[in-house]
N, C-alpha and C positions, 0 to 999 in steps of 0.2 A: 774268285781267287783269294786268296789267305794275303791279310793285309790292305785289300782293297773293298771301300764301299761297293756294296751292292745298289742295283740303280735305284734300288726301293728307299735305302736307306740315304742315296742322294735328295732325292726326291725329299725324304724329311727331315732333311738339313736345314737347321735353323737361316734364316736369312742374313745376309754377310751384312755389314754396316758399311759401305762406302757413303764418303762425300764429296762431292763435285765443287768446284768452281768455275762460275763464267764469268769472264773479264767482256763489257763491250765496249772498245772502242770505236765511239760515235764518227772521228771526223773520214772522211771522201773528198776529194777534190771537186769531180762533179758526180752528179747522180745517175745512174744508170736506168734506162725506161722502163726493167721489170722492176728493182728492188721500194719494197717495202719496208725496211729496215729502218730506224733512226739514225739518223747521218747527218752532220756539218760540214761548212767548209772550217777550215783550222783558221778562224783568222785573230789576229791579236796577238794576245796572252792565253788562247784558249786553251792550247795544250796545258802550258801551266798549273792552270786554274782545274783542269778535267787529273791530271796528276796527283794534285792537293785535296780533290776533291774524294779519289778513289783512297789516297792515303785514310783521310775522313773517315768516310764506310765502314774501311774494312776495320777500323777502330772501334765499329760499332757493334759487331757481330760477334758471338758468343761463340769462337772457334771452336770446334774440338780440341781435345787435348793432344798434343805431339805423342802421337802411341805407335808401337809399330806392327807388320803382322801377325797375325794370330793374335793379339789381346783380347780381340771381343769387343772393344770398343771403337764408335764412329772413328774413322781419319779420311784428312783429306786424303782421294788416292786419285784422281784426275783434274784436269784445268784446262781449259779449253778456252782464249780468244777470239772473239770476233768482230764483225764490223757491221756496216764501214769497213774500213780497212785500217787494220793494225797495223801494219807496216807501213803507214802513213808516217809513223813516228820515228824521226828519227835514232841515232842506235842508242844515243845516250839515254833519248827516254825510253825504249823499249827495257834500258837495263834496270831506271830506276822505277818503272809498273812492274818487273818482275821480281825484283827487290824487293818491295812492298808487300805483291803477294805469297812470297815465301815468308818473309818478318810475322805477317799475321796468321797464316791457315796451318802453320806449324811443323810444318813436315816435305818432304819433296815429293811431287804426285808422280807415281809410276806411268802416267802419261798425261802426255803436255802438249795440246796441239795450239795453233796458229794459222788464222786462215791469212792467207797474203796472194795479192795480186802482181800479177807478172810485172806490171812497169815496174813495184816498189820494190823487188829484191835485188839487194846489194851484199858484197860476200858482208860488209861491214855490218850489217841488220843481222844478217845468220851467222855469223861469229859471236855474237853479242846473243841470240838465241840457243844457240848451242851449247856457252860457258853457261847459263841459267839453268840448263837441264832440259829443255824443251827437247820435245821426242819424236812429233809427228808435224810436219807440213802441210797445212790444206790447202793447193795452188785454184786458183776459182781462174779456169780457163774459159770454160762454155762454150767454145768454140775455136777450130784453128781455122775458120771460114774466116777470112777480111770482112766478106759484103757481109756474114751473117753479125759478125761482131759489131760492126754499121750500125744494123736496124738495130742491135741489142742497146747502142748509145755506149758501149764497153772502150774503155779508155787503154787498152790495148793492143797490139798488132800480133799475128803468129810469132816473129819473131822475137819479141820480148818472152812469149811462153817458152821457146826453146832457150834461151838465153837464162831465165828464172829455172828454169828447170834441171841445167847443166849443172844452177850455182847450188842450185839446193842438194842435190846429190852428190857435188863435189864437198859439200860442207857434213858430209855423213849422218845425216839424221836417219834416224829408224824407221821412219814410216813417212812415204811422200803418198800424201792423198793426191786425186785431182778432181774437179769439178764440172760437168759437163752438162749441157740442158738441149733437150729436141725439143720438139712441136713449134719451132721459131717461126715467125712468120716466115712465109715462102720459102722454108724447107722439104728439100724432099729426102726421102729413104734413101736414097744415093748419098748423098750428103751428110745426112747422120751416119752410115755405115762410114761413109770415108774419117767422118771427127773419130767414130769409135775405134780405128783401124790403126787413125795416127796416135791416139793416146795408148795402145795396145803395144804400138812401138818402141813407144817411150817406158813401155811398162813399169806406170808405177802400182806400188802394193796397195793400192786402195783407191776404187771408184766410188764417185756419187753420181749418179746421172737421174736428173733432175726434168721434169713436165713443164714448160713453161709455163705461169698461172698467172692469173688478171686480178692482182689485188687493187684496190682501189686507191684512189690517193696517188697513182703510179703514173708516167707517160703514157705507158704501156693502157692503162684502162680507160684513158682519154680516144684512145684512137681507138681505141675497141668500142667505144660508145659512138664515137664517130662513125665510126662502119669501115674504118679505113683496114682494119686486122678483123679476120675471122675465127673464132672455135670451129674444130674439127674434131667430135669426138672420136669420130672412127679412126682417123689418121692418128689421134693419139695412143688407142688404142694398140695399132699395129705397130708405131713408135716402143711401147710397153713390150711387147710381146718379143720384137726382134732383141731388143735390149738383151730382155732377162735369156733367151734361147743362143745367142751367141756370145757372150761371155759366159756363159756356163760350160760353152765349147773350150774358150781358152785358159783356163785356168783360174777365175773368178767366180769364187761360190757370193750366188746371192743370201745375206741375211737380213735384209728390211727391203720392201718396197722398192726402193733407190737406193740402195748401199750394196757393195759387192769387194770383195777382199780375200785376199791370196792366205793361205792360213795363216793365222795367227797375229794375222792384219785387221782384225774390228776396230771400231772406234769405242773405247771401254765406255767412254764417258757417253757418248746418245746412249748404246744400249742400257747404264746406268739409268740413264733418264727416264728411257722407257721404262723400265722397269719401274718406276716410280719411285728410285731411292732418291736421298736430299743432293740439295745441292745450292750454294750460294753464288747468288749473283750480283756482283758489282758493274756501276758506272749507269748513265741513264739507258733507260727502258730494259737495264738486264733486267731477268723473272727469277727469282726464288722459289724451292718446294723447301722447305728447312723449320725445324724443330715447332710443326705443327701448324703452321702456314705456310699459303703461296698466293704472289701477287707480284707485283714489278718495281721499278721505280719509273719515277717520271720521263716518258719520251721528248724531253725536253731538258738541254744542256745548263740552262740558266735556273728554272725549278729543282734541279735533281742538285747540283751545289746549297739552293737555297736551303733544302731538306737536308740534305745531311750535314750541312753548319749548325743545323738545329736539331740537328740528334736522331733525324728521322728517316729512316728507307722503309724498301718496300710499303710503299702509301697507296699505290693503285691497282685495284683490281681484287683487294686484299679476301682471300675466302678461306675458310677452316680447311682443315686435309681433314675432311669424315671421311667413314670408312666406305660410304657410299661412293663418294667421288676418286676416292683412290682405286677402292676396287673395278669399276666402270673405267678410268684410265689405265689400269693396266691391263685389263682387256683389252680397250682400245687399239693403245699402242702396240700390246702385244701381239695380235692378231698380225698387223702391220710386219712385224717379225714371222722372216720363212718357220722358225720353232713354234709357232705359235703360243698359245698359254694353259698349265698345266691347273683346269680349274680344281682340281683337291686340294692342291698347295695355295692357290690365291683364296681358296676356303678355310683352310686355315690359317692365313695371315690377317684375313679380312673377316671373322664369322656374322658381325653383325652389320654386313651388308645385306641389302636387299637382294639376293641369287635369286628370288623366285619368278623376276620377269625376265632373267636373261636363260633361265631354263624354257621359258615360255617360248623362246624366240628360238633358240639351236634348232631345235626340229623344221621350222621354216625355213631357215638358210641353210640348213641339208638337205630338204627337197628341191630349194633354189640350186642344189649343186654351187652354193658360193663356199662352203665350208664343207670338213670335213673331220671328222671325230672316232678318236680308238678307246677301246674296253675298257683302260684306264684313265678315261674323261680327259686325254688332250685334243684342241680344236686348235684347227689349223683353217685358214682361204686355201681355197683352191685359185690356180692361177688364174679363173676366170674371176675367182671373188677378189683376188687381189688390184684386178681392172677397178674394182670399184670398193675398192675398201675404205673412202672416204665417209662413201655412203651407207656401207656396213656400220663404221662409228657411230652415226647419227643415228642409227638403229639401236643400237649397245645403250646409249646414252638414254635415249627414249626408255629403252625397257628395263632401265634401273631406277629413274624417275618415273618410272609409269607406279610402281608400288609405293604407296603411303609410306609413311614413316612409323616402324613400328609395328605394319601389319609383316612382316619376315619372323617366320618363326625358324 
C-alpha cells in the first residue's frame, strides 16, 4: 500500500537504538527458598548508604544525550526495577531512586516497570510510583495456594495478593504484570489450572509463568540435594505444554518461552534485552550490555559502594560485546521468542560473526523437529523445541565457538 513499508523493506530497517535501565534493589526481609537473586535484610543506614550509592553510579555513566523520537540517536526508552524487592522502600525513598534516575539517564522511559510483592503495596508506594511516570506493575504472586506459598518460604498470603492487586489497579497504571511458577513441590495439574484460572480472573494484561529451577546457593537446592524435593521432567513438561495451550485459548498470545500478553502488552524492555540492545545497570549485582561491554557489579552491598566511591562499576564478569558473542545471544535469546530470529538481518548486523557453525547445526534441529525454517531464512522452536530450548542454547553457543577465530569467511 502507498505510504507503507513493505515487509522487505521492514526487514532492512536500520536497527532502532533503544536504552534500557535496570535499577536492583538488593534488600528482602527474608529470603525466599527458590530465589537466587542478591538480597539483604535493610538493617541500619543501609537504605541510605544503597541510595547515595546509586546516586554515585549513575554519576558515573556516560548517559546518552536527552534526544527524543526519531533522532536516530541512543535514549533511554525503558527502566525496569527489581529485587529483592523494591517496594521494600519506603515511598519517600522510592521517590528520591526515582528522582535520581530520571536527573541522570535524561529523558522519561516510555516504559517503567516495578516488580513488587503483594505484602509491600500501599496506595502511598503507588502514588509516589505513578507521579514518577512508572507504567507497568510486576506483582510476583506465584501462587494463590497458602500450602503451596508455605513450601515456596513466600512472605505472603492469597489475600494480600487480592488486596495488592485492587490497589494497583485502583491507582491506574498501564500494565499490571503478574508472576506465577508450577512444577512446585507437591503440585498437581489441578492446582496449577486452579492458580492459572484465579490469575485469569483477575485478568491482568501480562503473564509470566515461570518453571520452578534449583539454583544453587538456594534453600530450595539444599533440599534437593537432600532428597527431600524431586525433578520431574515429564510433569514439567506437561506443566509447559498446558500453559502455553490454555492461555492461548483466553486471550493471551504467547511471546517468549514464559511471557504471554494481551496486545500491546509486552514487556519492551526484556524483549530489548533480548534483542541484545544496551542497557545500564545500576546497584549491586545489576549487569550491564552498554557502549561495548558487559559484566555486573559486585553481588555484595558493602563492595559495590566500595567500588563506586572509587569510580568504579561494572568490575565483574567484565567481557567485550564481539560480534561473535552478540550474534550467538541473539540467537539464543531469540529463538526463546515465539518470532524467532530473522538470520539475514542478524547477518547483517553481525557479518563478522562466525555463521558457518550455526549453519552447520539448523539442518540437525530440523530433522530433530526442534526447529523450524521458511525460504526467507527465519528459524523459529517448534513447541517441542521450546520444551527444551535451554538445551538448544548450549547447542547455539557450541557451534559459534566451535569455529576458530578467523576461519569465517
Amino acid at each position: 500500500m502507498p505510504g507503507f513499508p513493505s515487509a522487505q523493506e521492514k526487514e532492512q530497517a536500520p536497527e532502532p537504538a533503544p536504552v534500557g535501565v535496570y535499577v536492583h534493589v538488593p534488600f528482602c526481609a527474608t529470603t525466599c527458598d527458590f530465589c537466587a537473586f542478591y538480597q539483604t535484610v535493610p538493617r541500619g543506614d543501609a537504605v541510605v548508604r544503597y541510595l547515595e550509592g546509586i546516586e554515585t553510579e549513575a554519576g558515573l555513566v556516560n548517559w546518552p544525550a536527552a534526544t527524543g523520537p526519531g533522532s536516530g540517536a541512543r535514549r533511554v526508552t525503558t527502566a525496569f526495577w527489581g529485587g529483592g524487592t523494591p517496594g521494600l522502600l519506603k515511598a519517600s525513598e522510592l521517590e528520591r531512586l526515582g528522582r535520581t534516575m530520571l536527573l541522570f539517564c535524561g529523558a522519561q522511559p516510555t516504559e517503567w516497570s516495578v516488580e513488587m510483592a503483594p505484602a509491600t503495596v500501599t496506595a502511598e508506594r503507588l502514588a509516589v510510583l505513578k507521579a514518577l511516570g512508572v507504567t507497568r506493575i510486576s506483582l510476583g504472586v506465584q501462587s494463590f495456594d497458602d500450602a503451596l506459598l508455605d513450601a515456596l518460604g513466600r512472605q505472603h498470603t492469597p489475600a494480600q495478593i487480592y488486596r495488592a492487586y485492587d490497589l494497583i489497579r485502583a491507582a491506574g497504571f498501564a500494565t499490571v504484570s503478574m508472576d506465577l511458577m508450577f512444577a512446585l513441590p507437591g503440585q498437581t495439574e489441578t492446582q496449577w489450572r486452579a492458580d492459572l484460572d484465579e490469575a485469569l480472573r483477575l485478568a491482568p494484561d501480562h503473564l509470566s509463568t515461570y518453571c520452578l529451577t534449583f539454583e544453587e546457593d538456594t534453600a530450595l537446592w539444599v533440599k534437593l540435594s537432600q532428597g527431600k524435593v524431586k525433578l520431574d521432567a515429564d510433569k514439567e513438561a506437561l506443566f509447559y505444554q498446558h500453559t502455553w495451550d490454555y492461555l492461548a485459548t483466553r486471550g493471551y498470545a504467547q511471546y517468549e518461552v514464559s511471557n504471554f500478553a494481551r496486545p500491546g502488552q509486552t514487556c519492551r524492555h526484556n524483549l530489548n534485552t533480548w534483542h541484545m540492545m544496551e542497557w545500564v545497570g545500576l546497584g549491586p549485582s545489576a549487569a550491564s550490555q552498554y557502549e561495548g561491554w558487559r559484566g555486573s557489579n559486585p553481588a555484595d552491598l558493602a563492595r559495590w559502594l566500595d567500588d563506586v566511591a572509587a569510580g568504579r562499576r561494572v568490575t565483574s564478569d567484565r567481557v567485550a560485546l564481539t560480534p561473535e558473542l552478540l550474534a550467538a545471544d541473539a540467537v539464543i535469546f531469540g529463538l526463546r521468542m515465539n518470532d524467532g530470529v530473522s538470520l539475514p538481518r542478524l547477518r547483517r548486523r553481525f557479518p563478522s560473526a562466525p555463521w558457518v557453525g550455526l549453519e552447520d547445526l539448523i539442518p540437525r534441529l530440523l530433522l530433530d523437529g526442534l526447529l523450524t525454517a521458511t525460504a526467507e531464512g527465519r528459524i523459529q522452536l517448534t513447541p517441542r523445541g521450546r520444551l527444551v530450548a535451554d538445551a538448544v542454547g548450549v547447542e547455539v553457543m557450541e557451534a559459534f565457538e566451535a569455529v576458530p577465530r578467523g576461519a569465517e569467511k
